[in-house]
C-alpha positions in Angstrom: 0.0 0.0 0.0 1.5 3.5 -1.0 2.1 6.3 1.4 -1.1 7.9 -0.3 -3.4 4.8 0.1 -2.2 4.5 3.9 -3.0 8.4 4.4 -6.1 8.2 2.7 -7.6 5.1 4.7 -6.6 6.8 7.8 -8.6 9.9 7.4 -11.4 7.5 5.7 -11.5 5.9 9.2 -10.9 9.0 11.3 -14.3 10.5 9.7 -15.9 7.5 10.1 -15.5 7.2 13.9 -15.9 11.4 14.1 -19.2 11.0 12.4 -20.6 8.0 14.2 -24.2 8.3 15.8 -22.9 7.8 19.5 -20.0 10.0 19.1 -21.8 13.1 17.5 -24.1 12.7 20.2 -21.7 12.5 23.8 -19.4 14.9 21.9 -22.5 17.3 21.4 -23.5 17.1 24.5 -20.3 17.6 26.0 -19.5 20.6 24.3 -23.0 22.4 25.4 -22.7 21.2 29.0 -18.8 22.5 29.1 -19.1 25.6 27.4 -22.4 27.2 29.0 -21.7 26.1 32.4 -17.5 27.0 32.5 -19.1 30.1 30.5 -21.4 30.9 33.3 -18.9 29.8 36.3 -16.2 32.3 34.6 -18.7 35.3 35.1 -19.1 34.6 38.3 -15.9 34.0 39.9 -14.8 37.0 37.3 -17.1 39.3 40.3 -13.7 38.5 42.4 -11.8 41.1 40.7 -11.6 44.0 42.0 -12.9 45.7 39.5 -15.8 43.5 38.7 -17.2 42.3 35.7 -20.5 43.5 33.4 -21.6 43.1 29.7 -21.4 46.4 29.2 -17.7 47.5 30.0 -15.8 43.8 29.2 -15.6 41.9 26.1 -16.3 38.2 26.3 -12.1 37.5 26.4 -11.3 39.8 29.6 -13.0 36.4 31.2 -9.7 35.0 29.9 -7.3 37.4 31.1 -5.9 38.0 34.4 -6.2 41.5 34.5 -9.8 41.1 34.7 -10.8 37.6 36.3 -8.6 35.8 38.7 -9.7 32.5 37.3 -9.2 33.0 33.3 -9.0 29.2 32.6 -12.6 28.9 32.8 -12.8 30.3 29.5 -9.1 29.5 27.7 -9.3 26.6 28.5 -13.4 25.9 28.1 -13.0 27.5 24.4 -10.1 24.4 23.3 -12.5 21.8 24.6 -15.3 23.1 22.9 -13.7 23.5 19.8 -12.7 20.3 19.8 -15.8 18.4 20.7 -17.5 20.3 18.3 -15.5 18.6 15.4 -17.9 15.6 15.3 -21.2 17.7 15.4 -19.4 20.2 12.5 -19.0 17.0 10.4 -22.3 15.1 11.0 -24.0 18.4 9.8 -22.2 18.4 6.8 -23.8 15.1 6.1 -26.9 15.8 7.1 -27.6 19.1 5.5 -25.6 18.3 2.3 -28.4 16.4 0.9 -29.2 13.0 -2.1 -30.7 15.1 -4.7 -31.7 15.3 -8.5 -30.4 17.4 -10.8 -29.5 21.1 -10.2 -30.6 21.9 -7.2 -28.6 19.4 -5.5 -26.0 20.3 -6.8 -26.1 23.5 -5.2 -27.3 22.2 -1.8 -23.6 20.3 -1.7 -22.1 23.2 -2.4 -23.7 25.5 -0.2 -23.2 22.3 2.6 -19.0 22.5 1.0 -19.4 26.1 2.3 -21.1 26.1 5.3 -18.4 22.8 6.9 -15.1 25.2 5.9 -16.6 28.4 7.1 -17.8 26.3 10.3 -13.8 24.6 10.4 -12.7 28.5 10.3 -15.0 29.2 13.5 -13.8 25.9 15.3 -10.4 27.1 14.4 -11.0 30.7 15.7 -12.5 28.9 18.9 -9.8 26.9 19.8 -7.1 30.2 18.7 -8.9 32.4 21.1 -8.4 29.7 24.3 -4.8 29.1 23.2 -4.2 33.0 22.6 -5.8 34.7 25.5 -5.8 38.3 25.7 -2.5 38.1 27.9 -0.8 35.6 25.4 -2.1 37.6 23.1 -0.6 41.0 24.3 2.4 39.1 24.8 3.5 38.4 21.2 2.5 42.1 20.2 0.5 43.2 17.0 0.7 40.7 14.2 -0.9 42.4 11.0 -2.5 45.8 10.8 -2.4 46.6 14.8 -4.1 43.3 15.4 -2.5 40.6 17.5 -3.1 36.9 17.7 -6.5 37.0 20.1 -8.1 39.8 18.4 -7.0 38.1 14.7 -8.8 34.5 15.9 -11.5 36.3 17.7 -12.8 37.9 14.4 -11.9 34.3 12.6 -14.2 32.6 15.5 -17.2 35.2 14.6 -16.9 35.9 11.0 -16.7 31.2 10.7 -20.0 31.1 12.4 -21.3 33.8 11.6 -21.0 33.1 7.2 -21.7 28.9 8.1 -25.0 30.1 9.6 -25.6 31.9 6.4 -24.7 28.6 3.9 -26.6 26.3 6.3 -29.5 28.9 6.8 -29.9 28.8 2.7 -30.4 25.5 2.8 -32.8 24.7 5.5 -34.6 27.5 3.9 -34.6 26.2 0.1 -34.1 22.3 0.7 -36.1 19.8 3.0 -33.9 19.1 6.2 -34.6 17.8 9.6 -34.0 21.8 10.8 -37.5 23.6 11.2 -37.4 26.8 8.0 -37.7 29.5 10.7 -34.4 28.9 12.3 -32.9 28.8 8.7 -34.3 32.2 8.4 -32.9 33.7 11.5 -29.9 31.4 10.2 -29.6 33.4 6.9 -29.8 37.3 8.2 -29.0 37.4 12.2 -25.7 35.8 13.0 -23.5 37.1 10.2 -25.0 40.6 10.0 -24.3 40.8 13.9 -20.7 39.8 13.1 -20.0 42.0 10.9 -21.4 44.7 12.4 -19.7 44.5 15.5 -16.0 44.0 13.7 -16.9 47.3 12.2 -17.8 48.8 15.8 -16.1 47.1 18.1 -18.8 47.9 20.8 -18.9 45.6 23.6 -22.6 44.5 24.3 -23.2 44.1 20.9 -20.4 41.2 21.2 -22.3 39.4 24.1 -25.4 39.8 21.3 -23.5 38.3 18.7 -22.5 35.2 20.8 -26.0 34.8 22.0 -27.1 34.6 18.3 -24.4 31.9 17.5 -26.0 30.0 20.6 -29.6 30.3 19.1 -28.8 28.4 15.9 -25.9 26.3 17.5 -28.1 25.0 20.5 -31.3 24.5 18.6 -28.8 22.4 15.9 -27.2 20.0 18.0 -30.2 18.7 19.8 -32.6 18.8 16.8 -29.8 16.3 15.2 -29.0 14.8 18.5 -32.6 14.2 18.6 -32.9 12.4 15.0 -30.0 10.5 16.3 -32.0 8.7 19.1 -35.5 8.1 17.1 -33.1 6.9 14.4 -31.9 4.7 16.7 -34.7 3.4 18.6 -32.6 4.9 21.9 -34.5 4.4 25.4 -33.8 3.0 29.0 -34.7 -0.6 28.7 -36.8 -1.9 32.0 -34.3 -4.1 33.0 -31.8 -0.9 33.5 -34.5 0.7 35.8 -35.5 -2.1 37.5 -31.2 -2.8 38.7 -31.0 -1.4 42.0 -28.6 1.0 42.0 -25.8 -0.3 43.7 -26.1 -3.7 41.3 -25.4 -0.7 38.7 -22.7 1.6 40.1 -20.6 -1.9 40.5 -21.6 -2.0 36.8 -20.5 0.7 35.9 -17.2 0.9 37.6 -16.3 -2.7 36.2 -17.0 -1.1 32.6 -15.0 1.6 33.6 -11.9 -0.7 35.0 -12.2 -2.8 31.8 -12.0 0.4 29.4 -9.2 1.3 31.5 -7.1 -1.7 31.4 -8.1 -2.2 27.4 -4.9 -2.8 25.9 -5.6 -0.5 23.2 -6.7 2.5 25.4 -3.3 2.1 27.2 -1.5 1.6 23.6 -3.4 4.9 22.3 -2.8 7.0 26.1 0.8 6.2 26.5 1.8 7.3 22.7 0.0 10.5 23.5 1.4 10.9 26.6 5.0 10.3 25.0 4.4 12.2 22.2 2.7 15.2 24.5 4.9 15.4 27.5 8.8 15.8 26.5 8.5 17.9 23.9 6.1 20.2 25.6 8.8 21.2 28.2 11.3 20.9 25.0 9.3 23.5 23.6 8.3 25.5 26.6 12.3 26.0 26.8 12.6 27.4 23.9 9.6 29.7 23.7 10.7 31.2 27.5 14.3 31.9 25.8 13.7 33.0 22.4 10.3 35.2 22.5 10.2 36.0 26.4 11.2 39.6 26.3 13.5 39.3 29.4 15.9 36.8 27.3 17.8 39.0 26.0 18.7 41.2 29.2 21.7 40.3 31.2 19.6 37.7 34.1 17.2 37.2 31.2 16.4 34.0 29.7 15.7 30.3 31.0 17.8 28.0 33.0 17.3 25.5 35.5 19.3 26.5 38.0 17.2 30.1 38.6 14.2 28.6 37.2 11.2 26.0 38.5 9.4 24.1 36.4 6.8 26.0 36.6 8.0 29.1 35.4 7.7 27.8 31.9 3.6 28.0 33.1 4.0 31.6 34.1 3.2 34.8 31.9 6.1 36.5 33.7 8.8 34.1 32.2 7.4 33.0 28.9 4.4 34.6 26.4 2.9 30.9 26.2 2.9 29.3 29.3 -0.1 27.1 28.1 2.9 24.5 26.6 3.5 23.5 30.0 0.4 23.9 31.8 -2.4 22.5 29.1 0.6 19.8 28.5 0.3 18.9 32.0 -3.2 18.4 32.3 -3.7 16.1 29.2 -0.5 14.0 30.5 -2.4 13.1 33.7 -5.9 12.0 32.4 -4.0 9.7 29.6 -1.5 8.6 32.4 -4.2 6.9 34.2 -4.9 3.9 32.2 -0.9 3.2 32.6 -1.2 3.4 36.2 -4.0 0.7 36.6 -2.5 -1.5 33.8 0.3 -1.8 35.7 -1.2 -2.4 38.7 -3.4 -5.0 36.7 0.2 -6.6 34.9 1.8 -7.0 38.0 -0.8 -8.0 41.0 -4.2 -9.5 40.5 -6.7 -11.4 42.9 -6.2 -14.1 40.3 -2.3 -13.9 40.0 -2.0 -14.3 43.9 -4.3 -17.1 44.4 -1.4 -19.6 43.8 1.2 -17.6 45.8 2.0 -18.1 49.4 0.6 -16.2 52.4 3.8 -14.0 52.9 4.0 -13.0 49.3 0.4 -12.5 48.8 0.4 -9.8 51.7 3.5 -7.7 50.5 2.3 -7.7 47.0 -1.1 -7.3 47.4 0.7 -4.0 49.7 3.4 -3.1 47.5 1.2 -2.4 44.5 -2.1 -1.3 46.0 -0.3 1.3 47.3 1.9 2.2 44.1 -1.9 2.6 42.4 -2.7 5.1 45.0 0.3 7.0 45.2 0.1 7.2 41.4 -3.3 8.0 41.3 -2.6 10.6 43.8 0.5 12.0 41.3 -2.5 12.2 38.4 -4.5 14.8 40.8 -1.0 16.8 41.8 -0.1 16.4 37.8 -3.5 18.0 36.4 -3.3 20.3 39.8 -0.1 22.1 38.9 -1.4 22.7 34.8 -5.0 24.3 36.0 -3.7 26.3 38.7 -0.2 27.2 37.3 1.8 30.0 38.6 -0.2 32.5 37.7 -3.7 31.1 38.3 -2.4 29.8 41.9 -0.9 33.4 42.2 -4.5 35.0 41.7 -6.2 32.5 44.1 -4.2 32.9 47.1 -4.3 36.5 46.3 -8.2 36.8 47.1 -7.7 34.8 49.8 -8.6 31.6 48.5 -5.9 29.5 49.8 -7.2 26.6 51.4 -3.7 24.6 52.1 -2.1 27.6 53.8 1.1 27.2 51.8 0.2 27.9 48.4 -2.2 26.6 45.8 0.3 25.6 42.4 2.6 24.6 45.4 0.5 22.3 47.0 -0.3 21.0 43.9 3.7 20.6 43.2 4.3 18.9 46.2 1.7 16.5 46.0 2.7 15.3 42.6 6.1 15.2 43.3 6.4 13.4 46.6 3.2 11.2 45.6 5.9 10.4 42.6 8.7 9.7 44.9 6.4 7.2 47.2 5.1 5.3 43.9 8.6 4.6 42.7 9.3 3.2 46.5 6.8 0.9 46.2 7.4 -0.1 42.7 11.0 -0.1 43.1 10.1 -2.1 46.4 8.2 -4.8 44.6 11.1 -4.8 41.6 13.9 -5.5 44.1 12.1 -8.3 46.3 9.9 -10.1 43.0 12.6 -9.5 40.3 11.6 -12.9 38.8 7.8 -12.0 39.0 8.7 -8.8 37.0 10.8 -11.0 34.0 7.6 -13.1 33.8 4.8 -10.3 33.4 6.7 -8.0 31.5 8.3 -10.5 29.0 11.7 -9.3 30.2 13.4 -12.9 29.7 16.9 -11.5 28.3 17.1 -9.1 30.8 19.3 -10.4 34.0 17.1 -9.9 37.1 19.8 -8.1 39.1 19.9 -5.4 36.6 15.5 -5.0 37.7 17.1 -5.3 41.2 19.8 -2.1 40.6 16.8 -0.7 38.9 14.4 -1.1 41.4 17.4 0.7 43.9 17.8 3.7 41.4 13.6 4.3 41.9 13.7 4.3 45.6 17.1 6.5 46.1 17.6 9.0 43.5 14.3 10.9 43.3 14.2 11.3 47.4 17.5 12.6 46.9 16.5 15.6 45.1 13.1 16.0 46.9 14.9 16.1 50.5 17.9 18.5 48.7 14.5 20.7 47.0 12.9 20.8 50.5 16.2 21.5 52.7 16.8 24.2 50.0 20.0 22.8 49.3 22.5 24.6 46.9 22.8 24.8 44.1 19.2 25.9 44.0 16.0 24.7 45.1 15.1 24.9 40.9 18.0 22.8 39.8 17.2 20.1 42.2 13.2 20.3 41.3 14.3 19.6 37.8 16.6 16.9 38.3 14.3 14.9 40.4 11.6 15.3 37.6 14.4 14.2 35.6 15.6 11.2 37.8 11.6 9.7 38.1 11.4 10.2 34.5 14.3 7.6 34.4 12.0 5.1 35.5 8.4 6.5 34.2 9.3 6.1 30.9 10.9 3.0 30.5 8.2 1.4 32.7 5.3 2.8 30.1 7.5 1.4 27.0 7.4 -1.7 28.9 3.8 -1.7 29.3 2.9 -0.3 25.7 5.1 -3.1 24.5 2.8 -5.4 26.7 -0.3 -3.6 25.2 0.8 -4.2 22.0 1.9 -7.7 22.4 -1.8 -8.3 24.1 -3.7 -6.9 21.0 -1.5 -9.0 18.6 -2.3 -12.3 20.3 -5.8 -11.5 20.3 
């Protein structure tokens, strides 16, 4: 199969599991239930400032911008998401609304549907560049073309997308038969657009909260109109035998669903690459942003290094002009770490694996690695802690008084993922040193001597204290250059240990 072939069947599949039923319809509902609610909790906690927040003197983005809100993510980061689940309902759309005609008409209406899915791929795009390039990220990077600068460029892409899809969809559900009632294709073809463009030629605020009201009233009604079709289509209802299951028969259920989806060998396969290809490179590229376009670089203490920096520094606006590679990097790392963490757990100690073992062993492994699952499931809490309330978020918490572990919010959150870390890796390394044998066996490691899992097992319980009691004791040569180095020293054994179980993932799926 040539290159072209392999591409080709790729996207062939990707839009076919984008554009199925169930997907379109969790993604749909995800988006709505994200966006309007972090929409809504933004406003509110944007009261905190103190200067307050109204419709009349702030534009939708100051909800994304420290200088107005001390909790900005609730947008930035609600406007990626949203973009993102959208893709499915963008596409099924499409489908729908494109239409098996006769003759020239039909012709038109896939046209008009060819429009109406790039102009909505612009506004996705625009939606996802205006949570990426917030108004400080933004201002950061300076004026790009003609006085504009990144935010204010994707915020007239995100308005002007919708805005001129409404219009090519509106045309049809006016002109063609649809599942959409005529009306809203009407209010489709002359409200949103107009609004858009009047208010880039403007620029006055309430007419901006308008204008994203109007993109919810043919957005909204969309979705669940197609959502809708989706579940009559598909004869979708609660079966009796559902309602009759008491409820704790189902919330066993559901948790064993939810331990099998985690342990699938092709969920961790599909989590670890991401979290290999997501994590490194972030803090790779973090580096390089915080030296090359932080304006500080190029003065004499300028720039980035690790002996006067933390970690999270590359997550701060005051160090780098897109702190987002670290802290959006460290949130997605922890959710797709988790089905690593209980694979492991699953690899190395079962009921079933222990029922042959002797008493003795039973009780220290059924210890060792119950406790390695909680420490790492703790780490995945600290992990996603330290990207939502980076530096500068934690910063504008404690700074309203909002501070509810008394030493810090981001470092809290950087203690508990590091030392949760560090207790993991004693416990792992604990059950590597005393069941080297048991490790060989479950991890296919037959040409690997087990005193070298032994020495291994040592490096995972010594070297990452190390640096956590030198960070803590403030040791020299900084309390940043030894925070980096034991990140460094349990990546050592992270990493290795998630090849090792990809590899078992992989090997797993084959035999099937």
């Amino acid at each position: 199969m040539s290159d072209f072939k392999k591409i080709d069947n790729i996207g062939h599949k990707t839009y076919s599991f984008l554009t199925r039923p169930k997907v379109v319809k969790l993604t749909c509902y995800a988006a709505m239930i994200i966006f309007l609610s972090c929409l809504s909790i933004g406003i509110v906690l944007a009261q905190l400032d103190p200067d307050g927040f109204n419709f009349v003197k702030n534009f939708i983005s100051d909800l994304g911008s420290y200088n107005h809100t001390p909790f900005p993510k609730f947008l930035d980061d609600t406007a990626i998401y949203t973009a993102l689940f959208l893709i499915p309902l963008t596409l099924h759309m499409e489908k729908e609304l494109r239409g098996i005609g006769e003759g020239e008409g039909s012709l038109m209406q896939e046209r008009l549907a060819s429009y109406g899915l790039v102009t909505m791929i612009f506004g996705l795009i625009g939606l996802w560049g205006i949570g990426v390039f917030n108004e400080d990220v933004g201002g950061a990077f300076g004026a790009i073309i003609m006085g504009l600068d990144w935010h204010q460029i994707f915020s007239a892409v995100v308005f002007l997308g919708f805005g001129s899809a409404g219009l090519f969809y509106g045309l049809i559900v006016v002109f063609y038969k649809t599942k959409l009632p005529k009306i809203l294709g009407v209010y489709m073809i002359f409200v949103p657009l107009t609004l858009a463009v009047v208010y880039l030629l403007t620029i006055y605020i309430p007419l901006e909260w308008i204008l994203l009201l109007s993109l919810f009233g043919y957005l909204i009604p969309s979705g669940l109109i197609f959502v809708r079709a989706i579940n009559r289509e598909q004869g979708w209802k609660d079966s009796k035998e559902k309602k009759n299951n008491p409820i704790k028969e189902r919330l066993i259920k559901n948790i064993n669903v939810l331990h099998d989806f985690l342990t699938n060998p092709k969920v961790v396969k599909t989590c670890i690459t991401l979290f290999f290809i997501v994590w490194i490179p972030s803090l790779i590229f973090g580096y390089i942003f915080a030296n090359v376009f932080d304006p500080l670089s190029s003065m004499p203490d300028g720039g980035y290094d690790i002996i006067r920096n933390m970690i999270s520094d590359l997550g701060s606006l005051r160090f780098t002009p897109m702190p987002k590679w670290l802290d959006d990097a460290a949130m997605f790392s922890s959710i797709v770490m988790i089905p690593g963490i209980f694979y492991l757990k699953k690899s190395i100690s079962t009921a079933a694996q222990l029922k042959e073992e002797k008493l003795p062993n039973k009780i220290v492994k059924i210890i060792l690695s119950n406790f390695a699952l909680l420490f790492g499931l703790a780490a995945i809490v600290g992990f996603f802690g330290i990207g939502f309330f980076s530096e500068d978020l934690g910063n504008a918490v404690d700074s309203i008084g909002l501070d509810l572990t008394g030493i810090g919010s981001h470092f809290f959150f950087s203690i508990l993922v590091f030392g949760s870390l560090c207790i993991a890796g004693l416990f792992i390394g604990g059950f590597m040193i005393l069941f080297p044998k048991t490790i060989k066996e479950k991890f296919g490691l037959e040409k690997i001597h087990w005193a070298v899992l032994v020495i291994f097992g040592l490096i995972m319980m010594i070297w990452p204290p190390i640096h956590a009691f030198a960070f803590l004791s403030n040791l020299a040569p900084s309390r940043a250059f030894h925070e980096w180095f034991m990140l460094f020293s349990i990546l050592t054994w992270v990493y290795p240990t998630f090849y090792i179980l990809r590899k078992l993932a992989k090997k797993e799926l084959a035999s099937r």
